[in-house]
N, C-alpha and C positions, 0 to 999 in steps of 0.2 A: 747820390746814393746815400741813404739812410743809415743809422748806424746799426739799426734790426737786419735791413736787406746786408751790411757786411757781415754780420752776425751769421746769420741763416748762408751765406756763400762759403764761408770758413766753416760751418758745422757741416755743411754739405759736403764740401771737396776738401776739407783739410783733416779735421779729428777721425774723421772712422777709419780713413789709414791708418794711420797712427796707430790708435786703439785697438783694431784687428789687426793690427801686424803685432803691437805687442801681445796679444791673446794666443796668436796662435805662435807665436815662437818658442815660447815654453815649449809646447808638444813637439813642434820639429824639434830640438834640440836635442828633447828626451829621447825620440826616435832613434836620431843621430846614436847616441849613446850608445843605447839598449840594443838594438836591431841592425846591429852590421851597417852603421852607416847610409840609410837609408837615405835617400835622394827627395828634398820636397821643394816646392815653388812655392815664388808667391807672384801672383800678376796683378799690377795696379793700373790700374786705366787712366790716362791722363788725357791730353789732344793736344792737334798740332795747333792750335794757338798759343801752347807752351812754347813754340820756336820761336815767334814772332809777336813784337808787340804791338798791341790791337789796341789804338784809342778807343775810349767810349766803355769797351770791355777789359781792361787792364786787370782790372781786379779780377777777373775769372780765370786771363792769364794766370795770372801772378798764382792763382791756387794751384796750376796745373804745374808751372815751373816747382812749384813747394815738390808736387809726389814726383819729376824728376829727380828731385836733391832727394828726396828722402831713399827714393829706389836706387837709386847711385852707391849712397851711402851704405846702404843695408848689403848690398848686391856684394861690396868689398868687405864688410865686417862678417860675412855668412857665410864666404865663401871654406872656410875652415870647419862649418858644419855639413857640410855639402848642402845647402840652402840655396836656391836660383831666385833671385829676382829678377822678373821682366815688368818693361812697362810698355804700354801699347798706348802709340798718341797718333791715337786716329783722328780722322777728320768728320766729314758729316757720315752720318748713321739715319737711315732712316726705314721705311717698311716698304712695301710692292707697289700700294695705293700711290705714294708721290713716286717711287722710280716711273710708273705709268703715264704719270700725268701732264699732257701733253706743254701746258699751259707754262709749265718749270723748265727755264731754258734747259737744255741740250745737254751743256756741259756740265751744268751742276747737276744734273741728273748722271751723267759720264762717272761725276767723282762721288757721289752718292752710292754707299754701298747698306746692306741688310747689319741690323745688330749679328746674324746667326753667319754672315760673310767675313766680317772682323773675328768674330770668337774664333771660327774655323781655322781659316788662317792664323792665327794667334796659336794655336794651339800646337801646328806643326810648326812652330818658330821657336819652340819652348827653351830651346837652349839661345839663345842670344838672349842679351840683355835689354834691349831695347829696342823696338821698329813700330811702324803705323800702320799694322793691322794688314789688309789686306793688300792687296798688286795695286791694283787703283791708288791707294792714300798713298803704298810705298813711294809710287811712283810721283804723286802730287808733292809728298814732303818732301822729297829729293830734288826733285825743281823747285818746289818753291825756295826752299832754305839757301838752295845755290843761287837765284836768282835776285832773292829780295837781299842778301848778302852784300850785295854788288850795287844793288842802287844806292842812291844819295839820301842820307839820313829826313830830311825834309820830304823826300818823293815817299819815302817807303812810309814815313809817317800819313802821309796824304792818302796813298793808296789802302793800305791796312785800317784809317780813320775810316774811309767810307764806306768799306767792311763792317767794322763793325758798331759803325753808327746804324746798318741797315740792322744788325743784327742785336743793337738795342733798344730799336722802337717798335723793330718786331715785322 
């Protein structure tokens, strides 16, 4: 990886959090203040590759673990503003055309949910701090993280490399 392609991966997944969460905190805070306490979120989207380390794509991990820590962090310093952060680490997103598509195994199509299936669901989650979006992801994060937990650091690197080696040659 190039040091422009790192460049462009961190201004993608890492600064505009950052930078919109500091933009908008001023005004939550002011709210807080001014207006009886008023209740505001912030939701940052992260994915479950933030669980698990993914040769080949490490570094897109590693972007995803960053809005972890930062959501973590803010979730506990905010909470005396009545300020909610959630992060939502979904898994694939995609549109009708590939859920349809015969030719896309079965099960990735199973775990495969709508960008507008994650928001939804996201949205009635508001009060929890953190989950993977939809029943589907919840449920795939939730086995996966207890499963790949428990294998042997060599297997789980072997199985997760060829993840996402598929998933950096495209």
């Amino acid at each position: 990886m190039s040091l422009n392609e790192v460049h462009t991966l961190m201004a993608v997944n890492c600064y505009p959090i950052a930078l919109l969460t500091k933009q908008v905190l001023k005004s939550f805070k002011s709210r807080f203040k001014k207006d009886n306490k008023i209740r505001s979120l912030i939701i940052n989207f992260s994915a479950g590759a933030s669980l698990i380390p993914t040769p080949f794509v490490q570094l897109y991990s590693a972007t995803k673990v960053y809005t972890n820590f930062l959501s973590e962090g803010l979730a506990y310093e905010l909470k005396e503003f009545n300020v909610d952060v959630m992060t939502v680490k979904s898994y694939n997103l995609t549109n009708e055309i590939v859920l349809n598509n015969e030719k896309i195994p079965f099960f990735v199509r199973l775990a495969t949910v709508t960008p507008e299936q994650c928001v939804k669901a996201s949205l009635n989650k508001c009060t929890e701090s953190s989950h993977f979006g939809a029943f589907t992801h919840e449920f795939l994060g939730t086995m996966l993280t207890c499963v790949i937990d428990m294998m042997p650091f060599e297997f789980r690197m072997l199985m997760t490399g060829t993840m996402g080696k598929k998933i950096k040659d495209g």
